[in-house]
Backbone as numpy.savetxt, mean C-alpha at the origin, in Angstrom:
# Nx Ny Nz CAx CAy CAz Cx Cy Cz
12.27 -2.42 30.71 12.49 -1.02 31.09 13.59 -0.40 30.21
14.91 -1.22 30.14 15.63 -0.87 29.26 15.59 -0.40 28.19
14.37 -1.45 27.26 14.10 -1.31 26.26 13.12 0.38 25.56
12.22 0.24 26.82 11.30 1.52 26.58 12.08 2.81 26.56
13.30 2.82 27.48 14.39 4.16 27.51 15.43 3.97 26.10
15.10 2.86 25.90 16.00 3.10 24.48 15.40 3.72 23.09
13.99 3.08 23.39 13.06 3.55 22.46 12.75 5.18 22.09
12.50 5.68 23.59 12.28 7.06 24.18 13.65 7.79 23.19
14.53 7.10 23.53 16.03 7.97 23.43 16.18 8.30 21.86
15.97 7.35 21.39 16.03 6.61 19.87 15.27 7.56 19.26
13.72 8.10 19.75 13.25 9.19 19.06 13.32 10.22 19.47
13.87 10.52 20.11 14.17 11.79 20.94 15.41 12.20 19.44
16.19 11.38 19.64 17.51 11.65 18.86 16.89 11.84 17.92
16.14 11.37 17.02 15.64 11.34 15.13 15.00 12.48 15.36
14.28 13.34 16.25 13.53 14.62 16.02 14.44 15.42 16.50
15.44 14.72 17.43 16.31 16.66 17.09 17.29 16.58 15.51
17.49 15.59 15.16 18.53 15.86 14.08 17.44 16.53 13.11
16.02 15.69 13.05 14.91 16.57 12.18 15.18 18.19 12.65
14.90 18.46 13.86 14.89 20.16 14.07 15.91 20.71 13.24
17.02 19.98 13.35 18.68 20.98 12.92 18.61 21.03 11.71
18.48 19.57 10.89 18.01 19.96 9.61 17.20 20.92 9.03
15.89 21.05 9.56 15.04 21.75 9.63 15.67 23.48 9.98
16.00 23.66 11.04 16.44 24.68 11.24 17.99 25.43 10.81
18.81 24.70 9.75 19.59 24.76 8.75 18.98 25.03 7.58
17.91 24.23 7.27 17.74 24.57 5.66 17.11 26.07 5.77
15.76 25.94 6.64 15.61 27.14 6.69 16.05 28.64 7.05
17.18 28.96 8.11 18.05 29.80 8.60 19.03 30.14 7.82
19.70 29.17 6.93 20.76 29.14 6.38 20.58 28.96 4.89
19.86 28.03 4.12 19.75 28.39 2.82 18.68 29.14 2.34
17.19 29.26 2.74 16.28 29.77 2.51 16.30 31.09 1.85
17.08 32.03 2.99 17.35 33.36 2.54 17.77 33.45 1.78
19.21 32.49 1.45 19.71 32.09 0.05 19.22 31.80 -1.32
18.08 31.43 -1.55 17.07 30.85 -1.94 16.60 32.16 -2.66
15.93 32.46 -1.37 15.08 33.07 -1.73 15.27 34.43 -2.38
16.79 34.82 -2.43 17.16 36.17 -2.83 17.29 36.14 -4.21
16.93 34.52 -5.09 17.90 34.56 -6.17 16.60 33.58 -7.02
15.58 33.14 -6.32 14.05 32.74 -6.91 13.19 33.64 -6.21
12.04 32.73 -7.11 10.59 33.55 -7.07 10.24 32.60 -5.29
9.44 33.08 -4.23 8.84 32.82 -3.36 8.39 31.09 -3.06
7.53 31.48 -4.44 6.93 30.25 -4.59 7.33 29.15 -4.80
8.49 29.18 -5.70 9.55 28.05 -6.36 10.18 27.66 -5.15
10.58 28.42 -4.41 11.73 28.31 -3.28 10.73 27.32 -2.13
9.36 28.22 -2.11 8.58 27.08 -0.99 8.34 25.66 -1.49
8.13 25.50 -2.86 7.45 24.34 -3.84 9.28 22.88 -3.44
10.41 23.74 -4.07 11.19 23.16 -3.90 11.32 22.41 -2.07
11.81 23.31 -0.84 11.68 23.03 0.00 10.56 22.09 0.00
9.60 22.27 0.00 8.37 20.83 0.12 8.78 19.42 -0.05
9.18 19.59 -1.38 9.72 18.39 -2.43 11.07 17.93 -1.46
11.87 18.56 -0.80 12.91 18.33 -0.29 12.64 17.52 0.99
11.68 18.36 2.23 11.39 17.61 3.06 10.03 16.36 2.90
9.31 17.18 2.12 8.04 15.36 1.85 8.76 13.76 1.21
9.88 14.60 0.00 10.60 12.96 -0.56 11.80 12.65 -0.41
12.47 13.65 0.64 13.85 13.28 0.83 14.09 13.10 2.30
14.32 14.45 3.21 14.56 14.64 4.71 13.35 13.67 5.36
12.14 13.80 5.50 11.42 13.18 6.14 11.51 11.27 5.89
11.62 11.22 4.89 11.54 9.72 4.43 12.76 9.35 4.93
14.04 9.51 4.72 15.18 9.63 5.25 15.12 9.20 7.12
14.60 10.90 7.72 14.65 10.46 9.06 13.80 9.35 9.54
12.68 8.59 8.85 12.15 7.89 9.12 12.38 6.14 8.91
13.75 6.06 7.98 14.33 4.81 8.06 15.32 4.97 8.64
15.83 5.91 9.07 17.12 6.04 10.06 16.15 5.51 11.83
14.86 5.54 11.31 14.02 5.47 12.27 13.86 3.92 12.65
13.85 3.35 11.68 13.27 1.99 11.64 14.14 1.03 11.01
15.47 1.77 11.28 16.97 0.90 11.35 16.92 -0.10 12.48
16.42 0.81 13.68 16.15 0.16 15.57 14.80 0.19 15.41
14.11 0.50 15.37 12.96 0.24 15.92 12.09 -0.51 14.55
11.83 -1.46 14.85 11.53 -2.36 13.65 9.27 -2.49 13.70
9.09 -2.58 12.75 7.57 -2.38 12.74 6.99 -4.12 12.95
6.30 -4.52 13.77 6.15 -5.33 14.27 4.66 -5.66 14.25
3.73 -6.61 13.75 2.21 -6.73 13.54 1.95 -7.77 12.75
0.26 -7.94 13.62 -0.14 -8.81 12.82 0.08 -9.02 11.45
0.19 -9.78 10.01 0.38 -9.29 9.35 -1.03 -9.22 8.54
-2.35 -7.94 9.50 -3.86 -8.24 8.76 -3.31 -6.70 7.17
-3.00 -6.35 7.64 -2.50 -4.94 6.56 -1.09 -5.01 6.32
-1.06 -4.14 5.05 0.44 -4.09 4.17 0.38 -2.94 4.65
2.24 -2.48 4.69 2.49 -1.19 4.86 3.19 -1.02 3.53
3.59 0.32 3.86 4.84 1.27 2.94 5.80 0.95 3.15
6.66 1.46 1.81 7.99 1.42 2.14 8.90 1.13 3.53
8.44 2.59 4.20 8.72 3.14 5.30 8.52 2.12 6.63
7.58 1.61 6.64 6.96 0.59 7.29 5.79 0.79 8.30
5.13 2.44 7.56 3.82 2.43 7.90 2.61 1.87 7.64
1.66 2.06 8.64 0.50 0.61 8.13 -0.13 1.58 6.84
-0.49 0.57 5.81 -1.25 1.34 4.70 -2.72 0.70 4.44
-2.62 -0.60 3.46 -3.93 -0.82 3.27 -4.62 -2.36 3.81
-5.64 -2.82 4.79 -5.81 -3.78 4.94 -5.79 -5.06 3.95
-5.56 -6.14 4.25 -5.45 -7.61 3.84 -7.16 -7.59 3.65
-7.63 -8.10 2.90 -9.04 -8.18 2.88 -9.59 -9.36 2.07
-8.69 -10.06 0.90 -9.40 -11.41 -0.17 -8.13 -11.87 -0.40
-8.42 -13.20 -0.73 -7.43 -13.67 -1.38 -8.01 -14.82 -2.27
-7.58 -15.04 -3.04 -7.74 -15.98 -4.75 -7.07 -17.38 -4.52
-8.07 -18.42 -4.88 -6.88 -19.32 -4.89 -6.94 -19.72 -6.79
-6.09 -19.99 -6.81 -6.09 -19.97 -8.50 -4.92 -21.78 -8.82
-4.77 -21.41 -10.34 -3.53 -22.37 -11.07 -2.70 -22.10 -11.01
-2.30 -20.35 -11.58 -1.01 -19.67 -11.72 -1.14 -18.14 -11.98
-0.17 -17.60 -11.63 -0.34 -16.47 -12.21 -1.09 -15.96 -13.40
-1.11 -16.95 -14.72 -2.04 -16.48 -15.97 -3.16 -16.74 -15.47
-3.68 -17.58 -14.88 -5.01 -17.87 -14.38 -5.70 -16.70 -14.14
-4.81 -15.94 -12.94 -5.24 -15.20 -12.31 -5.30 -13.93 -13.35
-4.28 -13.71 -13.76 -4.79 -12.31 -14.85 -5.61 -12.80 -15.66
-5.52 -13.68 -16.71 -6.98 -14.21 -17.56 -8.23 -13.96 -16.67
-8.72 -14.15 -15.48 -9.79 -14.08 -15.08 -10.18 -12.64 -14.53
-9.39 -11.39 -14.17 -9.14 -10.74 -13.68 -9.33 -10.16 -14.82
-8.55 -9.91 -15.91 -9.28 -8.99 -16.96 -10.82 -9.54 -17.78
-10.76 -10.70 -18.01 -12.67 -11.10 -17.91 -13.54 -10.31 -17.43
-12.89 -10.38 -16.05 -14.15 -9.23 -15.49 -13.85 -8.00 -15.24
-12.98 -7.34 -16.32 -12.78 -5.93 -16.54 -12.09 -5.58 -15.97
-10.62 -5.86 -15.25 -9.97 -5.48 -14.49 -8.43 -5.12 -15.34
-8.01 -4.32 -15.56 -6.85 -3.70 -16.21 -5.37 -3.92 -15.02
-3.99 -4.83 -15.68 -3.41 -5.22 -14.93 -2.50 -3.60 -14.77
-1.90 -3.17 -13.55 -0.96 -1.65 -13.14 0.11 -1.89 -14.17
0.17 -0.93 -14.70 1.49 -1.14 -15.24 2.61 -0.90 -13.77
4.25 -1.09 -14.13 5.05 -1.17 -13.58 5.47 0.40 -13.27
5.50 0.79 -11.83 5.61 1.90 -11.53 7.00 3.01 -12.05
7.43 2.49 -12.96 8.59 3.74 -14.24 8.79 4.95 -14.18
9.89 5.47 -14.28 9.96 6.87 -14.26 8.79 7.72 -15.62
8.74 7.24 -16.67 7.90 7.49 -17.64 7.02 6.98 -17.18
6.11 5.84 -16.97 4.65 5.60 -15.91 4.45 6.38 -15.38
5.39 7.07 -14.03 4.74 7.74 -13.10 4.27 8.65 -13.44
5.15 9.57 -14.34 5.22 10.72 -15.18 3.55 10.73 -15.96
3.30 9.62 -16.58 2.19 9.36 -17.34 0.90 9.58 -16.42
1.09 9.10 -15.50 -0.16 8.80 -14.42 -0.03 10.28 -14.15
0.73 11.15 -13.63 0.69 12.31 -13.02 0.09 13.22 -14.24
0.44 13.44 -15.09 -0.57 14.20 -16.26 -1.82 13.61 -16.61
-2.41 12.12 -16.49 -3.36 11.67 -15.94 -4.47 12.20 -15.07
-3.84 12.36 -14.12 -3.94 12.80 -12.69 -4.35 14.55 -12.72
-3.54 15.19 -13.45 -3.58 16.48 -13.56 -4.90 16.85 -14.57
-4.59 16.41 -15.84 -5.53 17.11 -17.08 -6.81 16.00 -17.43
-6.89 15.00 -15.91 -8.16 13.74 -16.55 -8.16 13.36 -17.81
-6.76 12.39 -18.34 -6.42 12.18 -19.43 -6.59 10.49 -19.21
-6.77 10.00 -20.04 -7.55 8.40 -20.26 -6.11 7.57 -19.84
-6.12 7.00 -19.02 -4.66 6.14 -18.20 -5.52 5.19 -17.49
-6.18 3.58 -18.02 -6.74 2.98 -17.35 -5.83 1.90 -16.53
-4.49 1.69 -16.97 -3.42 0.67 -16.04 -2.30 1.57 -15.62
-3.06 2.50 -15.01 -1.60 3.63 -14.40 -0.96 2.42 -13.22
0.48 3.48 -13.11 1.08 2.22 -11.98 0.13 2.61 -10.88
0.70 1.23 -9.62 0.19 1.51 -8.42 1.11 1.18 -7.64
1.26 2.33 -6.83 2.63 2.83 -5.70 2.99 1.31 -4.95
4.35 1.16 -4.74 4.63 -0.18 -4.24 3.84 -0.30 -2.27
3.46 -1.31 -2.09 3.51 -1.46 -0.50 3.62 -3.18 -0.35
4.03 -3.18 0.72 5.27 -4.43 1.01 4.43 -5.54 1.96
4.52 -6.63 1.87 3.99 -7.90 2.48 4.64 -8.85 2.57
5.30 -9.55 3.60 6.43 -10.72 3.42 7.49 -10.00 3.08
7.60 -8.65 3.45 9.01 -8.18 3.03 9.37 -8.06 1.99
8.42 -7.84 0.75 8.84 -7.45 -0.35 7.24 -6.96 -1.35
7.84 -6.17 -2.80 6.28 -5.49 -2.59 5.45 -6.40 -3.91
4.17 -5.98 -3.98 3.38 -6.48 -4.48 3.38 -7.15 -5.91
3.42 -8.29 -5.96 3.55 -8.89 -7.25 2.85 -8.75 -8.56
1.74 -8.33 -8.34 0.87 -7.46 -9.23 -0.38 -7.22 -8.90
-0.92 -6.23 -9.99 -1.86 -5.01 -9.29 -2.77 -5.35 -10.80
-4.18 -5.17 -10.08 -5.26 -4.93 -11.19 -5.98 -3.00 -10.39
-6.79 -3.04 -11.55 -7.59 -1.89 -10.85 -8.53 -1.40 -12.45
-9.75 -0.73 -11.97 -10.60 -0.22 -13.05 -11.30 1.20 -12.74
-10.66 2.51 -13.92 -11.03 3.34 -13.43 -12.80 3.51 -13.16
-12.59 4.85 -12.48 -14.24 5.25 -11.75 -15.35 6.30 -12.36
-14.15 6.89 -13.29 -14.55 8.15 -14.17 -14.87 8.00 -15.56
-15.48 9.01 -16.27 -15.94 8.77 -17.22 -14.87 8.82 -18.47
-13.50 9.46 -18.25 -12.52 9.78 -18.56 -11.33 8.51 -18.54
-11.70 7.16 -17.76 -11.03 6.53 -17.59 -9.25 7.16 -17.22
-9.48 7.95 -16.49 -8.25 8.65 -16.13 -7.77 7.65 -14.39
-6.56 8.24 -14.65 -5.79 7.70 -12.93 -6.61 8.37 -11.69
-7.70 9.38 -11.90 -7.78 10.05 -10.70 -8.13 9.36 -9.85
-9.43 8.70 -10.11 -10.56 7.70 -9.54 -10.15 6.43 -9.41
-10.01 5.63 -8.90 -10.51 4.00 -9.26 -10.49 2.70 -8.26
-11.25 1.95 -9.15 -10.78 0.59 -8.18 -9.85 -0.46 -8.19
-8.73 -0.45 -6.74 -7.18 -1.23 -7.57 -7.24 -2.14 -6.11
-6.32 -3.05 -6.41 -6.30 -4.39 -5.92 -4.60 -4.78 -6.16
-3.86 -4.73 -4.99 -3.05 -5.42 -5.21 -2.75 -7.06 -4.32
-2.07 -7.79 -5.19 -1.80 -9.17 -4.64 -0.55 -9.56 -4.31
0.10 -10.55 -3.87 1.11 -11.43 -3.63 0.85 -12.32 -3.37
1.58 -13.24 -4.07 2.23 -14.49 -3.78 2.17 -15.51 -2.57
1.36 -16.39 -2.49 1.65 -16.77 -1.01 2.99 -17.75 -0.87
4.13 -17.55 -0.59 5.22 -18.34 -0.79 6.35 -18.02 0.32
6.87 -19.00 0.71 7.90 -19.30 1.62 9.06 -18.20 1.56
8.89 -17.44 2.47 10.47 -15.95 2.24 11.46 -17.13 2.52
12.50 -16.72 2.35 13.88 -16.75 2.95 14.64 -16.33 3.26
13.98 -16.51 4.97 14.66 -15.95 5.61 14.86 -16.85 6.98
15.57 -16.39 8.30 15.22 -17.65 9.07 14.24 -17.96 9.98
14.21 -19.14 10.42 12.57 -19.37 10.53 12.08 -18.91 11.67
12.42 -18.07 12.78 12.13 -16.82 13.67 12.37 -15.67 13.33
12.46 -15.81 12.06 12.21 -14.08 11.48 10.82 -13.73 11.39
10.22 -12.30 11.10 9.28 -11.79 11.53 8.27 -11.91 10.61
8.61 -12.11 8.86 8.18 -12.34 7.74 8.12 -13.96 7.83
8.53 -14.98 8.37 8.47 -16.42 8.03 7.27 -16.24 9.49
7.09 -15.63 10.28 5.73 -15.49 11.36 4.75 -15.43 10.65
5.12 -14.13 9.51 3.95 -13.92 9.00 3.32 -14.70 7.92
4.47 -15.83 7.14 3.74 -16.41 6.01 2.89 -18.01 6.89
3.75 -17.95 7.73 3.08 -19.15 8.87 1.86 -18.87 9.54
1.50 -17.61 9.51 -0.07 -17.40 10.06 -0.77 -17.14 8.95
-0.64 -16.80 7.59 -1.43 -16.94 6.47 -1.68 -18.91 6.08
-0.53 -19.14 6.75 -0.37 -20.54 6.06 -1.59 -21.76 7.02
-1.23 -20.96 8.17 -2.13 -21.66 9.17 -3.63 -21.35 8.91
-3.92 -19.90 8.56 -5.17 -19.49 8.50 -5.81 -19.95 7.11
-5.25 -20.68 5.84 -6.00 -20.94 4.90 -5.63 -21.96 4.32
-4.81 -23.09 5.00 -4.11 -24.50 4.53 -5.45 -25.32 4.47
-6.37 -24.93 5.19 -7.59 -26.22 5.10 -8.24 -26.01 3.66
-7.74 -24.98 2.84 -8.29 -24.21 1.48 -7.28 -25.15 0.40
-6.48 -25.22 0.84 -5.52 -25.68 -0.51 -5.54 -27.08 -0.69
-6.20 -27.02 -2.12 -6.38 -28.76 -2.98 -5.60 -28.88 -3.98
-4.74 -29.68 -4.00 -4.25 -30.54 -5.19 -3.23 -28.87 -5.38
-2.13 -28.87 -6.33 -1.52 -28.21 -6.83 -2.15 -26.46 -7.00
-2.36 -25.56 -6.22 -3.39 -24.36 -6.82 -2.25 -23.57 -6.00
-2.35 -22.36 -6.17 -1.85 -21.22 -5.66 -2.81 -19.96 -4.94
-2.19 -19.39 -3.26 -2.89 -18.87 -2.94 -2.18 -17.59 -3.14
-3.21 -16.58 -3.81 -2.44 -14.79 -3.66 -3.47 -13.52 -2.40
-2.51 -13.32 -1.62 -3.07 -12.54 -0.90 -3.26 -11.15 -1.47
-4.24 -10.40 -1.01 -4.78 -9.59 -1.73 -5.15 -7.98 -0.57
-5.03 -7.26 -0.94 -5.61 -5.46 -0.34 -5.87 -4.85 -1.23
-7.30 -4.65 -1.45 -8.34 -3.76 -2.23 -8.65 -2.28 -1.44
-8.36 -1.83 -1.90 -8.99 -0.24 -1.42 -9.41 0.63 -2.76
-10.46 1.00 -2.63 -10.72 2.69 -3.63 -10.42 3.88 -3.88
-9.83 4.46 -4.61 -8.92 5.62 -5.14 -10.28 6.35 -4.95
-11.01 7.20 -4.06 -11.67 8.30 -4.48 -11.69 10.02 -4.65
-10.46 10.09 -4.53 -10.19 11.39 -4.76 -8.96 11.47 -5.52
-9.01 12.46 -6.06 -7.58 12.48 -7.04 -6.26 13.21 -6.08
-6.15 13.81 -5.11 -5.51 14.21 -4.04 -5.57 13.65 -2.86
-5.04 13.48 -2.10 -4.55 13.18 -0.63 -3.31 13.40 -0.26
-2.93 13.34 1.30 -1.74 13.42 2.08 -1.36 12.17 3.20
-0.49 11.79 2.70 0.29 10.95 3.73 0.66 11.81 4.95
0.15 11.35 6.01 0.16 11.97 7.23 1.79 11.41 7.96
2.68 10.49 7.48 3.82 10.40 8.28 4.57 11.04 7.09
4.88 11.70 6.11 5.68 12.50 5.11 5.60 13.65 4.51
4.05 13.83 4.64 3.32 15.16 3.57 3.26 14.77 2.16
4.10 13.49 2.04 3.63 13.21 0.46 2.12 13.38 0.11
2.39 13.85 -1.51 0.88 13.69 -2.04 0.46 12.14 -2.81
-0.64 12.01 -2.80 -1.04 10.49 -2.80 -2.54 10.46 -3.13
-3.23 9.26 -3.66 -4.56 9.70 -3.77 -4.97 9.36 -2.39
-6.47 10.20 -2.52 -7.73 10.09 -0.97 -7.97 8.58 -1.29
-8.28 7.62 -0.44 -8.76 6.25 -0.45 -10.43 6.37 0.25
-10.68 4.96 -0.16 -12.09 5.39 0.74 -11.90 4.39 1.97
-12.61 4.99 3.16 -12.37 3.57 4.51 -13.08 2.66 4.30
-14.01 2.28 3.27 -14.68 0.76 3.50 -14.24 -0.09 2.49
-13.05 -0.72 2.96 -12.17 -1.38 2.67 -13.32 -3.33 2.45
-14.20 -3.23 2.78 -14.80 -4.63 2.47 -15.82 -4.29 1.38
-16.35 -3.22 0.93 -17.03 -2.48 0.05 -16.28 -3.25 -1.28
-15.30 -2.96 -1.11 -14.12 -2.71 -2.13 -13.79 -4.31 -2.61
-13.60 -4.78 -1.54 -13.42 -6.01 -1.75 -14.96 -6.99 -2.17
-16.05 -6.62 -1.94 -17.25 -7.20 -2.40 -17.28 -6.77 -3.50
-17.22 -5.74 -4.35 -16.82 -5.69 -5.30 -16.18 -6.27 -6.05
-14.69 -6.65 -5.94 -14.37 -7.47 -6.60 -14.43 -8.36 -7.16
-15.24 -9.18 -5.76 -15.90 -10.65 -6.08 -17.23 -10.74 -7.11
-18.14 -9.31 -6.92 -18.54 -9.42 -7.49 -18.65 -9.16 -8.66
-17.48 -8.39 -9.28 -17.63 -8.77 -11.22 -16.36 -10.05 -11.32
-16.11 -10.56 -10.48 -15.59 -11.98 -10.94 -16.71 -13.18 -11.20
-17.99 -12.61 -10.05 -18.95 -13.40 -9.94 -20.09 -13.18 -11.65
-19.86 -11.92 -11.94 -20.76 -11.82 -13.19 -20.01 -11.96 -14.71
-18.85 -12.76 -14.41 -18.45 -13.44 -15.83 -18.21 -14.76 -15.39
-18.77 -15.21 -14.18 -19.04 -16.53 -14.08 -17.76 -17.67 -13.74
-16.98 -16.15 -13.13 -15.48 -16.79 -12.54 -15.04 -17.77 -11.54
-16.11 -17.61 -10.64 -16.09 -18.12 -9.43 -16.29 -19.52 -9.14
-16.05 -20.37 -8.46 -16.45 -21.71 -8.28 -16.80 -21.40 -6.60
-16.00 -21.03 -5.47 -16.20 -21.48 -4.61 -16.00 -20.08 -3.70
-16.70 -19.23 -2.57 -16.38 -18.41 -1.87 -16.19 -19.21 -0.48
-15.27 -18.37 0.78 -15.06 -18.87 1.95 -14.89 -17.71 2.92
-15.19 -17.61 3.74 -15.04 -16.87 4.93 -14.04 -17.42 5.84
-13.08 -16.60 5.76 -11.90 -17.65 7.25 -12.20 -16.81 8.61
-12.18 -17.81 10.06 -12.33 -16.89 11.01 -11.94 -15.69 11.12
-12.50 -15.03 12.03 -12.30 -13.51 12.37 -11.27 -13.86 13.48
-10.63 -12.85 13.75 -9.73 -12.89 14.90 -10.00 -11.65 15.63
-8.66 -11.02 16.16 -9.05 -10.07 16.94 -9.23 -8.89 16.37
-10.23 -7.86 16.50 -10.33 -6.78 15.97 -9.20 -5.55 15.79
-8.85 -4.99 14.82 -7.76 -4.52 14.61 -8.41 -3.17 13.93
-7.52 -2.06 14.44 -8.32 -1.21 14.45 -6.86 -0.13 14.12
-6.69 0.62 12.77 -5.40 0.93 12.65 -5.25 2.33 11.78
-4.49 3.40 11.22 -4.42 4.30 10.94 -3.72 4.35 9.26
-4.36 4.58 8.44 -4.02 4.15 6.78 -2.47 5.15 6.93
-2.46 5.36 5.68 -1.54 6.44 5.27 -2.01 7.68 4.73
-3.19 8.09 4.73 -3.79 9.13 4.48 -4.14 9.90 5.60
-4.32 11.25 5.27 -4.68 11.79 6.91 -6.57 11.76 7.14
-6.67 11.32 8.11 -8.00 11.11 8.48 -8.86 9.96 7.87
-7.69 8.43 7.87 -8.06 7.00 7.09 -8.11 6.64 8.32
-9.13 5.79 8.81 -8.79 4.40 9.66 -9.05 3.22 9.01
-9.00 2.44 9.37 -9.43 1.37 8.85 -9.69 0.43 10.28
-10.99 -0.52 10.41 -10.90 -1.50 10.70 -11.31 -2.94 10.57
-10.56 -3.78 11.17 -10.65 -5.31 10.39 -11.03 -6.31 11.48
-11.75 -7.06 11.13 -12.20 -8.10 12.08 -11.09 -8.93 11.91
-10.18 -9.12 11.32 -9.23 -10.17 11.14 -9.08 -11.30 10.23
-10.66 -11.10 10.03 -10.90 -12.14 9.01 -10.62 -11.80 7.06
-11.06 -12.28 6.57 -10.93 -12.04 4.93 -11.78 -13.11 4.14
-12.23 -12.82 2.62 -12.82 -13.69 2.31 -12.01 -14.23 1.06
-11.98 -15.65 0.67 -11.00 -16.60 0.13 -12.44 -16.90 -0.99
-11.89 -16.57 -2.24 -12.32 -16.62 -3.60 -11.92 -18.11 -4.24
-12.10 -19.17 -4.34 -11.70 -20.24 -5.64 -12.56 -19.85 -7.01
-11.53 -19.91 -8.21 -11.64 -19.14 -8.97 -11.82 -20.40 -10.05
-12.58 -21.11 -11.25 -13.12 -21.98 -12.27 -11.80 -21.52 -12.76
């Protein structure tokens, strides 16, 4: 009971300091603003202020106390909203393994998300300019974010707007202590695919989703972001299958399904849902 009135209280408090903020910038500098720019600039700026600063802000002041807690079938954001389901995972030699086979079958590794990258991808993005390893936005698994990213554009332009991207991690021991919430979670990956691991190999967990629109909105920030598509196993059959047509593959697996999970992306009007299960690739 305690707990639920603390919870209650906890956001009660983060949306009024949002209002005051809110009702400061606008009451108090706006007019300011606006007497001394053009309309538009003044709204464009404000945007930029509350989508990548105030909102993101009140939302780890958010999740200082109230900590995000889940299965771990999907990666979230930064923030520690749910983003894209868990869906394949690779068992491989090593990391080169895994990119050697991964560009075989046409898969271009993300570059590293850079102030010049991002920059690159966004004129990409804008004028459908040829960017086939644009970065891909960080999201976090085991408490830290994705170790690397493939993806292949969709367009004829080979531009950032479109495409198909895949990011992975590491399956490896956090450190942290061993009732922490991340050593839960590498212990139920560990439990769910230890009958998979032979002799010295490495397992990388994996969330495939499809870039199909060159716009979208993050529904907990207003950030802009690309549209994804919801058939998140589409995406992932895919994969397997141009690994399967350069003759990558040795062994596919299905691990049980668990409980159905049924959850809200980061886009507005994404769901996603997951039987729990995923399918486990051994890779020649």
């Amino acid at each position: 009971m305690f707990s639920l009135i603390f919870r209650l209280f906890w956001r009660v408090l983060i949306f009024a300091l949002g209002v005051v903020l809110a009702w400061f910038f606008v009451a108090k500098v706006y007019g300011y603003a606006d007497s001394r720019l053009p309309a538009a600039l003044v709204v464009f700026i404000f945007y930029c202020l509350f989508a990548y600063g105030i909102i993101p802000l009140l939302i780890r002041l958010f999740r200082i106390v109230i900590k995000p807690d889940h299965v771990p079938l999907y990666v979230t954001a930064g923030d520690g909203w749910p983003s894209d389901p868990v869906n394949i995972a690779l068992i491989v030699t090593d990391r080169q393994h895994l990119i050697k086979k991964m560009k075989r079958a046409g898969w271009y590794v993300a570059d590293q998300p850079t102030i010049r990258n991002v920059f690159h991808e966004a004129v990409s993005i804008i004028f459908n300019t040829r960017y086939p390893a644009a970065p891909i936005s960080n999201l976090y698994l085991f408490n830290r974010p994705h170790d690397i990213g493939f993806e292949i554009p969709t367009n004829g332009r080979a531009s950032a707007r479109t495409r198909h991207h895949v990011r992975f991690w590491r399956l490896e021991e956090p450190l942290v202590p061993v009732h922490h919430k991340h050593m839960l979670a590498y212990r139920f990956w560990i439990q769910k695919l230890e009958h998979l691991f032979v002799g010295s190999k490495e397992m990388w967990i994996g969330a495939a989703t499809e870039d199909i629109h060159p716009h979208g909105v993050r529904w907990p920030t207003g950030q802009i972001t690309h549209g994804v598509s919801h058939e998140d196993g589409k995406e992932r059959d895919f994969i397997i299958q141009s690994l399967k047509d350069v003759e990558a593959v040795s062994e596919i697996y299905d691990s049980d399904s668990g409980e159905q999970l049924r959850f809200r992306g980061q886009q507005l009007r994404t769901y996603y849902v997951s039987d729990g299960g995923i399918k486990i690739v051994r890779l020649k």
